[in-house]
N, CA and C of each residue as an Amber inpcrd file, in Angstrom:
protein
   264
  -7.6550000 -31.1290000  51.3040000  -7.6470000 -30.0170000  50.3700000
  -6.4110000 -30.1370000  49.4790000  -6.6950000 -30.0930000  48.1580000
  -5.5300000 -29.5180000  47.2750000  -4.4750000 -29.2030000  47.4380000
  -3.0060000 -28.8660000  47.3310000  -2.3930000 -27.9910000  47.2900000
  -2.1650000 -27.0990000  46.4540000  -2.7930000 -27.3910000  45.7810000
  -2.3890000 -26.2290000  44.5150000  -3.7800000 -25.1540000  44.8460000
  -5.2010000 -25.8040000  45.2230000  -5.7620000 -25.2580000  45.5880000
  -5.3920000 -24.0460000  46.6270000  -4.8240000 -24.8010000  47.7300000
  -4.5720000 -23.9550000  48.7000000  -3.6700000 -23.0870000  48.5310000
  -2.7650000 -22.7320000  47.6960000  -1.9050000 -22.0530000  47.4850000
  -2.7820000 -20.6830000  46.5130000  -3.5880000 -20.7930000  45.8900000
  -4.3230000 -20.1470000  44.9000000  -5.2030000 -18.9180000  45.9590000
  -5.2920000 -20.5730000  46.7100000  -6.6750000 -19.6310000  47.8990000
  -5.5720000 -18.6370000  48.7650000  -4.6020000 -18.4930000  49.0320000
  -3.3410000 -18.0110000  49.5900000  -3.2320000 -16.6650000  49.3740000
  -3.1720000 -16.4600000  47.7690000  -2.6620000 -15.7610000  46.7300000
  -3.6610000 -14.9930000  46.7890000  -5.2640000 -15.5660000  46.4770000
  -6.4740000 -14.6030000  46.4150000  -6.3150000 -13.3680000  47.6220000
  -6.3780000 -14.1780000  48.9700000  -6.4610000 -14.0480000  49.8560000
  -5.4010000 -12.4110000  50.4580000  -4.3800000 -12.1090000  49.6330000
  -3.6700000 -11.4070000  50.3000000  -3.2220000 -10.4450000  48.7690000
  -3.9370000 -10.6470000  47.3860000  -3.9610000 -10.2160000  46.5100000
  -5.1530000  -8.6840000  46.7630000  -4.9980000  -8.0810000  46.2970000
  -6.1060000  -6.9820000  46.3600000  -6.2810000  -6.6610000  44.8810000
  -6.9610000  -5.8930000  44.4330000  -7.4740000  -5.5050000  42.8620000
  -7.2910000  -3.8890000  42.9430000  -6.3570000  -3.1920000  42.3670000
  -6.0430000  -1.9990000  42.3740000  -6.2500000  -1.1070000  41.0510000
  -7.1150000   0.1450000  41.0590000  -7.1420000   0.7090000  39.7890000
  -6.1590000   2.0190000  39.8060000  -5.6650000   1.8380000  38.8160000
  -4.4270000   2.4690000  38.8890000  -4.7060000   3.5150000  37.1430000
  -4.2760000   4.8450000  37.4520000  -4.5440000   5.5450000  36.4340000
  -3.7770000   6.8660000  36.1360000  -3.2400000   7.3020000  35.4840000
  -2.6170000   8.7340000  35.2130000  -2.7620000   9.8770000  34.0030000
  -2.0920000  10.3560000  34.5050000  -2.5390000  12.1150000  33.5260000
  -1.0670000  12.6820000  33.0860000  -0.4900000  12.0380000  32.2690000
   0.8900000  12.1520000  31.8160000   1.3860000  13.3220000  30.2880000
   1.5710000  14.3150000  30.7890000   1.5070000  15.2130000  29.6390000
   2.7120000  15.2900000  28.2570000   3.9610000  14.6300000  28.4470000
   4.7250000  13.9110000  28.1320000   4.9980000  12.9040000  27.1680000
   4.6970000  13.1540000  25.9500000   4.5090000  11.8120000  25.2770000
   5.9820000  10.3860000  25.4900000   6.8860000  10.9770000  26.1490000
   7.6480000   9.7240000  25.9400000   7.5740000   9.3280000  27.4570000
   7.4030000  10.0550000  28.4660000   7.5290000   9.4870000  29.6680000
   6.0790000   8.9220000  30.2800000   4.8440000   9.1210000  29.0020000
   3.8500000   8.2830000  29.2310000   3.5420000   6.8500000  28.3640000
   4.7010000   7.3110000  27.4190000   5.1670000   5.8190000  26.9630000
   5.8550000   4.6200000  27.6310000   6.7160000   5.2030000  28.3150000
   7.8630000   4.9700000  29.6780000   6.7250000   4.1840000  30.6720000
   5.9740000   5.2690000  31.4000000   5.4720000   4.6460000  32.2570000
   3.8610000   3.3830000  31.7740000   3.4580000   3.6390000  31.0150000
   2.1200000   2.6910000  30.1450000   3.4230000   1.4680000  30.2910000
   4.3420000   1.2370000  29.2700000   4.7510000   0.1020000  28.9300000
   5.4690000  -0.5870000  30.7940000   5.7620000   0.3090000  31.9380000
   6.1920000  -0.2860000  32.6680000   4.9630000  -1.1630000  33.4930000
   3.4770000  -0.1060000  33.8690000   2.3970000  -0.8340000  34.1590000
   2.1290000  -2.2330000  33.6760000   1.9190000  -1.9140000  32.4180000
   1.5450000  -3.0170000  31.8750000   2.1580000  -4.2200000  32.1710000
   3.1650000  -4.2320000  32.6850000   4.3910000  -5.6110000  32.8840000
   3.9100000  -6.1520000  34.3280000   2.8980000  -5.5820000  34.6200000
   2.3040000  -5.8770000  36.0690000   0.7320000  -5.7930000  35.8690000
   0.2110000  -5.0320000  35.1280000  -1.6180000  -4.6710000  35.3870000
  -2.0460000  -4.9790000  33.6920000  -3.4460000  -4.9820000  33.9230000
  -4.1940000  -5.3820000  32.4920000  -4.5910000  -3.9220000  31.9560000
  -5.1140000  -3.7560000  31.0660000  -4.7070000  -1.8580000  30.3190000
  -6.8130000  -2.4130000  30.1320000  -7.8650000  -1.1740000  30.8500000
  -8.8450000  -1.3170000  30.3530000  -9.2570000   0.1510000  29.9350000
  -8.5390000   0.9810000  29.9170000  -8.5390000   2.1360000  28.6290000
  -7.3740000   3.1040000  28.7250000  -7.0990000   3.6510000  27.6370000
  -5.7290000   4.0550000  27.7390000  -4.8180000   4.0550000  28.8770000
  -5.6530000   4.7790000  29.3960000  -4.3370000   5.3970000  31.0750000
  -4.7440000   5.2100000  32.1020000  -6.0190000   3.6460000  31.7190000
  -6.0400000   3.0700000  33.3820000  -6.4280000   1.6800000  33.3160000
  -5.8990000   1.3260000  34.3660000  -5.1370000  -0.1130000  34.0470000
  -5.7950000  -1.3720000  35.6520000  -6.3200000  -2.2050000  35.9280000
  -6.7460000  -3.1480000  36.6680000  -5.4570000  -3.8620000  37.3450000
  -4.6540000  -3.5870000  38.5160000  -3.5660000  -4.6190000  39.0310000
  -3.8180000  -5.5790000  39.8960000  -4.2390000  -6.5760000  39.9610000
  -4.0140000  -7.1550000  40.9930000  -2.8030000  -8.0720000  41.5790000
  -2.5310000  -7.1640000  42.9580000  -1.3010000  -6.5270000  43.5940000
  -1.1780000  -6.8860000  44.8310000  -0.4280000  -7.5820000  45.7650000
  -0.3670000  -7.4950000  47.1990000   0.0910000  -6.0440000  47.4430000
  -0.0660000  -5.4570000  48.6710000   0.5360000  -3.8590000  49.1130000
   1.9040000  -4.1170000  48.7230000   2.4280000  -4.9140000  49.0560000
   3.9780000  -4.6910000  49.3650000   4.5010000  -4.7000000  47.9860000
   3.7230000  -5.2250000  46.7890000   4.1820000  -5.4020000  45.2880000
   4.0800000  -3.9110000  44.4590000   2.8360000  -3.1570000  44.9760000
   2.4810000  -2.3990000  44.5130000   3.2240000  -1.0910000  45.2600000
   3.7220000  -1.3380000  46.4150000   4.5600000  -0.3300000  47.1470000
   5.4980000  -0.3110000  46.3520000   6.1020000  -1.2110000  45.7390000
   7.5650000  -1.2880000  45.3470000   7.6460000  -1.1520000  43.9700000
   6.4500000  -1.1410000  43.1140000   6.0250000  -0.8630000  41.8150000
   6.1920000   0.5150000  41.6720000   5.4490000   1.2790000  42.9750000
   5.0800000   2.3910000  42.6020000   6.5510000   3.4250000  43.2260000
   7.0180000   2.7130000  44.0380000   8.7240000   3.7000000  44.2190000
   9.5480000   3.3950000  43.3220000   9.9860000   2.3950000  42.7670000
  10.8420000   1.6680000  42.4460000  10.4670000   1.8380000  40.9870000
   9.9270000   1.9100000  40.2400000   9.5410000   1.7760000  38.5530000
   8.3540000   2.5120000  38.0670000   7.6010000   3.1130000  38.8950000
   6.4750000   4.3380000  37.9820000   6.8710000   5.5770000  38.4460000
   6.7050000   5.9290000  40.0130000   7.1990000   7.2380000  40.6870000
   8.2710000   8.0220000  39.9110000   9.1040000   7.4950000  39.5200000
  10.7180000   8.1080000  39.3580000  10.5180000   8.5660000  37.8120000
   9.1810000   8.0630000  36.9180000   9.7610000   8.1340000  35.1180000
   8.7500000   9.7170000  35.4290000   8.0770000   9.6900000  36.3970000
   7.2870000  11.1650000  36.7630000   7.8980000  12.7160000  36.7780000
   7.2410000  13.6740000  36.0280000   7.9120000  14.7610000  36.8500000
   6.5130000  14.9610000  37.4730000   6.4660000  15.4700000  38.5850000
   5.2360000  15.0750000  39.5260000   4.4280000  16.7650000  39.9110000
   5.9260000  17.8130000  39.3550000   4.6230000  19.3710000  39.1280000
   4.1180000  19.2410000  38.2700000   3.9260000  18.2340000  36.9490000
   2.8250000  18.4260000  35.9870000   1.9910000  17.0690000  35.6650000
   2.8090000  15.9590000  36.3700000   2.0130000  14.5700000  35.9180000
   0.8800000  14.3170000  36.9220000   0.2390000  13.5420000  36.7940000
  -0.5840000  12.4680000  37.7950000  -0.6210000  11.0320000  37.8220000
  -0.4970000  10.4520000  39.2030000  -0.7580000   9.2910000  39.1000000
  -0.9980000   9.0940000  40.2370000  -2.5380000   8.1480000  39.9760000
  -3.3210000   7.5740000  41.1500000  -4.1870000   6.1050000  41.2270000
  -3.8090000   5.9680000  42.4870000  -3.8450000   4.4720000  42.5000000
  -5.3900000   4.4110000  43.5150000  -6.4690000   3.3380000  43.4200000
  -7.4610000   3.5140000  44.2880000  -7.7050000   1.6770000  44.1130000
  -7.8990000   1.7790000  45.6400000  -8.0880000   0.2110000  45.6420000
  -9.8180000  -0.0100000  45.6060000 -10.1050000  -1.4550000  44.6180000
 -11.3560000  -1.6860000  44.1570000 -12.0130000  -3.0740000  45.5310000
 -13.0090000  -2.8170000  45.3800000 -13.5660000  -3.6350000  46.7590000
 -13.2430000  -5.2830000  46.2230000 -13.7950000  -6.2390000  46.9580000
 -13.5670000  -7.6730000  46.9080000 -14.7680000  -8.5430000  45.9020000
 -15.6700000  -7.3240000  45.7660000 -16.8110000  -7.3700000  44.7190000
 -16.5790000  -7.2450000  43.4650000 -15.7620000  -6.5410000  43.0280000
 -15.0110000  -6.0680000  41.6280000 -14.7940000  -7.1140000  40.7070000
 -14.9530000  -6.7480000  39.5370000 -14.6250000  -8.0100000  38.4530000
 -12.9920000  -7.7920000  38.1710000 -12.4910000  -9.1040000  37.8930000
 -11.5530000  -9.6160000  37.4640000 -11.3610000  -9.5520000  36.3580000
């Protein structure tokens, strides 16, 4: 087998496909947070976005660089993981 293959198959393997979406009332701190997603997920309509993410990337995405640009009594943000069937 490959290695480059196998490394890909690695990656698939422990990658998950996450839809990730919010309700940001805020025009600059939904500017804030859109432009930080994006540096990680693909944008398939305004304010929801396709990541594919290991847990531990997306744990640390979501404490570390989206959670915090939130004020969280009026924003939303929710993350729902997409099955292994899902398009890419």
């Amino acid at each position: 087998m490959d290695v480059a293959y196998f490394v890909v198959i690695l990656w698939i393997e422990k990658t998950m496909l996450w839809l990730v979406c919010y309700d940001v009332s805020d025009d600059r701190r939904r500017l804030k947070l859109a432009k930080r997603i994006e540096q990680r997920c693909q944008r398939v309509q305004r304010s929801v976005f396709e990541c594919p993410l290991d847990e531990k990337t997306l744990s640390k995405q979501l404490e570390k660089y989206w959670l915090p640009l939130l004020n969280l009594e009026v924003d939303n943000l929710r993350v729902y993981p997409l099955d292994a069937t899902a398009k890419l």
